[in-house]
C-alpha positions as CSV (number, residue, x, y, z in Angstrom):
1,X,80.4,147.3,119.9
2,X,84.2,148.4,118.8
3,X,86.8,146.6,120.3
4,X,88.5,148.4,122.2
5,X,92.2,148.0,121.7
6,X,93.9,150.0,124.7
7,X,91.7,148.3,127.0
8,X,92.7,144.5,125.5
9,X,96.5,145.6,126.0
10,X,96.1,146.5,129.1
11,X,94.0,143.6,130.4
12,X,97.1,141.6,128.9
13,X,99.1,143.4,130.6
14,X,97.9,143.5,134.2
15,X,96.9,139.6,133.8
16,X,101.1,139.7,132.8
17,X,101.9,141.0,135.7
18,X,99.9,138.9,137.9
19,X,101.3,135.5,136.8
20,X,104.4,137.0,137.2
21,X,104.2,138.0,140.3
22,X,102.4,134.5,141.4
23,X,105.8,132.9,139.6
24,X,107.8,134.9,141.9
25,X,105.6,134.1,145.0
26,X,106.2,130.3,144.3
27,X,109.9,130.8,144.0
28,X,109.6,132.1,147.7
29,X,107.6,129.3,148.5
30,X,110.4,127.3,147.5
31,X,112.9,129.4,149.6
32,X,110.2,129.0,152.8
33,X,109.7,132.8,153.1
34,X,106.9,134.6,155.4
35,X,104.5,136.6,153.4
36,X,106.3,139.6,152.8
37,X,109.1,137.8,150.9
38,X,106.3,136.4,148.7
39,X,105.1,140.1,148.0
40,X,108.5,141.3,147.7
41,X,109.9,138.6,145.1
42,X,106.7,138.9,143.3
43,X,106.0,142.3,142.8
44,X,110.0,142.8,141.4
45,X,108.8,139.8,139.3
46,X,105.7,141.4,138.3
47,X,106.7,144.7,137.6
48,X,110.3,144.3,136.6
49,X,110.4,143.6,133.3
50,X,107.9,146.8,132.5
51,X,109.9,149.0,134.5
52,X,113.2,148.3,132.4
53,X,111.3,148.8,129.5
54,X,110.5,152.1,130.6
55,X,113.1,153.6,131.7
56,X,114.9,152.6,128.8
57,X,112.2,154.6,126.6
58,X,112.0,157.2,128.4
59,X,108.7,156.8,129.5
60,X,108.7,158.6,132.6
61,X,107.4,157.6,135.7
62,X,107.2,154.6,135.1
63,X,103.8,152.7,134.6
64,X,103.6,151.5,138.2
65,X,104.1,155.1,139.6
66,X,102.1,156.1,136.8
67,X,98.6,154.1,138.4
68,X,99.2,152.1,141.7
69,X,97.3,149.4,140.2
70,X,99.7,147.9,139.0
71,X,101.6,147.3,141.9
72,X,98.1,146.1,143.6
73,X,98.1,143.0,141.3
74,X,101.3,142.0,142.5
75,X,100.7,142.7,146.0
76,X,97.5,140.4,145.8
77,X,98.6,137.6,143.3
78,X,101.6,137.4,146.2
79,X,99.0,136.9,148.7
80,X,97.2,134.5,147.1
81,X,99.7,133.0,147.0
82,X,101.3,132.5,150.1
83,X,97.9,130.5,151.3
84,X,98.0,128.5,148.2
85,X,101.3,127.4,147.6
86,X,101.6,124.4,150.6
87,X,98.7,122.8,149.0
88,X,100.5,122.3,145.2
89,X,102.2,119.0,144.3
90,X,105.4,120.7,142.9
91,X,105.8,124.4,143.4
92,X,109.2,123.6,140.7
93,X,107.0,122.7,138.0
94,X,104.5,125.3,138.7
95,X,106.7,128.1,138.6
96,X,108.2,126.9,135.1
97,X,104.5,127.0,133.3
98,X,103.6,130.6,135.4
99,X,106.8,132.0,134.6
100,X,106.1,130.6,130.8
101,X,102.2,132.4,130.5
102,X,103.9,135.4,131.7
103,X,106.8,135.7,129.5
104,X,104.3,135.2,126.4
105,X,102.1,137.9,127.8
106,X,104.6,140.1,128.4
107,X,106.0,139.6,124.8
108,X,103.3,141.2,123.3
109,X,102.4,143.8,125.5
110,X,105.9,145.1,125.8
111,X,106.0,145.1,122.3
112,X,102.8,146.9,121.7
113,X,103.7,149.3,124.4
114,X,107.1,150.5,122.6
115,X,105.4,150.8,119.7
116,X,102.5,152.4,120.8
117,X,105.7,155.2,122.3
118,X,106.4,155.7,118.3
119,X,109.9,153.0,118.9
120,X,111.0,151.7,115.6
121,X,110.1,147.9,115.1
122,X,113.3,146.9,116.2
123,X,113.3,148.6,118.8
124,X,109.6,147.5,119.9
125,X,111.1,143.7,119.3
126,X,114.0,144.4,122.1
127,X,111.6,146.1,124.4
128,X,109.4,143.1,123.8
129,X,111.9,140.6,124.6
130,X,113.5,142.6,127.2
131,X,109.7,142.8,129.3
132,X,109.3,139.3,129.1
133,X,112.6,138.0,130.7
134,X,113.7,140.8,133.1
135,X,111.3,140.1,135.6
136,X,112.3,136.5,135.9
137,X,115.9,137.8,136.3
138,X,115.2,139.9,139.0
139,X,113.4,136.9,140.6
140,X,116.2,134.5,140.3
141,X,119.1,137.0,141.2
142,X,116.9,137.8,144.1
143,X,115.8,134.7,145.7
144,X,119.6,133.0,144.8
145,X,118.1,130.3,141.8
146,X,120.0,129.4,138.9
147,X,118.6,131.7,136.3
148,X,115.7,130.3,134.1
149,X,116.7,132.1,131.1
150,X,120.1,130.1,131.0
151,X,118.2,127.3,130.8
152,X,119.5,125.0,128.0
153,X,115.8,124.9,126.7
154,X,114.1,128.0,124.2
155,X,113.3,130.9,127.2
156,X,114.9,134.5,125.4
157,X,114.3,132.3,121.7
158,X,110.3,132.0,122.5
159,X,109.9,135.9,123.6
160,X,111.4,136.9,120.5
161,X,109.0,134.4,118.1
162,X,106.2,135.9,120.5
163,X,107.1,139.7,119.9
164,X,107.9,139.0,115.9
165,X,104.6,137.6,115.3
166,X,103.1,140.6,117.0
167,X,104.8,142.9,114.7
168,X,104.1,141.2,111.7
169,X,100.8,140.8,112.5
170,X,100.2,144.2,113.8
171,X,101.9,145.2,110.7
172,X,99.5,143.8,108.2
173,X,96.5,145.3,110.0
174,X,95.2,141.8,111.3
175,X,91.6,141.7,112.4
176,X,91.3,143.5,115.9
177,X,92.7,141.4,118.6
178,X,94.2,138.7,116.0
179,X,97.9,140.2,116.7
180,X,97.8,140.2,120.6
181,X,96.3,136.4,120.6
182,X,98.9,135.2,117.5
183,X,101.9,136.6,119.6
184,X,101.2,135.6,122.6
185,X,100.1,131.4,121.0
186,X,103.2,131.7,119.2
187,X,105.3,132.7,122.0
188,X,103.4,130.1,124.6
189,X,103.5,127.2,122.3
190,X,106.9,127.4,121.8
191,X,108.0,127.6,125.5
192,X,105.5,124.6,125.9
193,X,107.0,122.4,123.5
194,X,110.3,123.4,124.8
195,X,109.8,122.5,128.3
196,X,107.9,119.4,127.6
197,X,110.7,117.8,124.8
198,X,113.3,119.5,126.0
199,X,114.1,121.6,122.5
200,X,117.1,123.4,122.3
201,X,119.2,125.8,120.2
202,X,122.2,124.4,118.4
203,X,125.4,125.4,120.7
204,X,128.8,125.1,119.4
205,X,129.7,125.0,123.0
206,X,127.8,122.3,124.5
207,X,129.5,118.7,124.7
């Protein structure tokens, strides 16, 4: 059987949304919201970073108007949520590794999505980048956190690796499937290592 490209993207995609949307749910957890504050936060979450992405391309409606399923995901993930969050150990340390598989995901489908809208490679990069860490914005700003990607640890540094390796690998006509899997490793393994040794970016302005 061919492999069918489109429908891996999009399976990475909607799976991308749904841990987003669970990382904003447990951020309401941690704000003690009733239900609809977790579907709220987490479909903004879910859905924020692809809707930027869109409207920045011109890709009009965008893809949640486009097919309600999208918006389902969140709206369930949420709601799974709710009933599972008061039964984990530590909703903090949750969040961090949801928010983590989601930002990888969403590195590489981004990408692949601008370039599947015929966006120059830079271009498909930014877009790549941009999916991955809007949504966690619009969860922060929303439920008053201090904003993950300010972190002192690689968050914006580990989309970028994640969307690169895409690219490249996209680029050199890698065996089918090779350049959504290498991307998103890439981009996990990083944010992994980051978050469990604490690896940072050289800043001239940190004492």
């Amino acid at each position: 059987m061919a492999f069918d490209f489109t429908a891996a993207v999009n399976l990475m995609g909607l799976a991308a949304v749904a841990v987003f949307s669970v990382s904003g749910a447990l951020d309401a957890a941690r704000h003690k919201m009733d239900i609809l504050g977790f579907m709220l936060i987490g479909t903004a979450t879910g859905i924020g970073g692809g809707t930027l992405r869109d409207v920045l391309l011109g890709k009009m409606p965008v893809f949640w108007i486009r097919e309600p399923v999208w918006i389902i995901v969140c709206l369930v993930a949420a709601a799974i949520t709710y009933f599972v969050a008061p039964r984990l150990a530590s909703l903090t340390r949750a969040l961090v590794w949801m928010d983590a598989v989601g930002l990888a995901l969403f590195a590489v489908v981004g990408t692949e999505v601008a370039l599947n809208f015929k966006a120059p490679a830079l271009i498909a990069v930014c877009m790549g980048v941009m999916t991955a860490t809007f949504g966690g914005i619009a969860r922060d700003v929303l439920c008053g956190s201090n904003l993950t990607l300010m972190n002192e640890e690689l968050y914006i540094t580990t989309a970028l690796a994640g969307a690169c390796t895409y690219l490249l690998l996209n680029t050199v006509n890698a065996p089918a499937n090779y350049d959504l899997i290498g991307g998103f490793l890439v981009a996990f393994v990083l944010r992994a290592l980051a978050i469990q040794y604490n690896i940072k970016l050289p800043n001239a302005y940190r004492k």
